[in-house]
Phi, psi and omega in degrees: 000148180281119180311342182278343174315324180290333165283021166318060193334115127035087187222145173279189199280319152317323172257339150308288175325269167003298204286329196280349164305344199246319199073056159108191205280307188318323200273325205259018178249293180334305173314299174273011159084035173242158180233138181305342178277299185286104189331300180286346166308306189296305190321312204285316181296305164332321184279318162297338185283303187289339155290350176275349191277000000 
């Protein structure tokens, strides 16, 4: 496992699936060229997340 895994923000069971379809969170931040460390990167991906659910 990726040390950036631990800054999965909080996901519901739905969206876990989503993320784990990617392979996991690092991989699903990676996909849309956001980094896992920058706060407004996680908003944005959250944000994306919640439109593919």
């Amino acid at each position: 496992m990726l040390a950036t895994e631990g800054l999965q923000p909080p996901l519901t069971p739905s969206e876990r699936n989503i993320v784990e379809s990617y392979g996991g969170w690092t991989n699903f931040m990676l996909s849309y060229t956001l980094k896992s460390w920058k706060d407004e990167d996680v908003e944005e991906a959250l944000q994306i997340l919640h439109g593919l659910g």
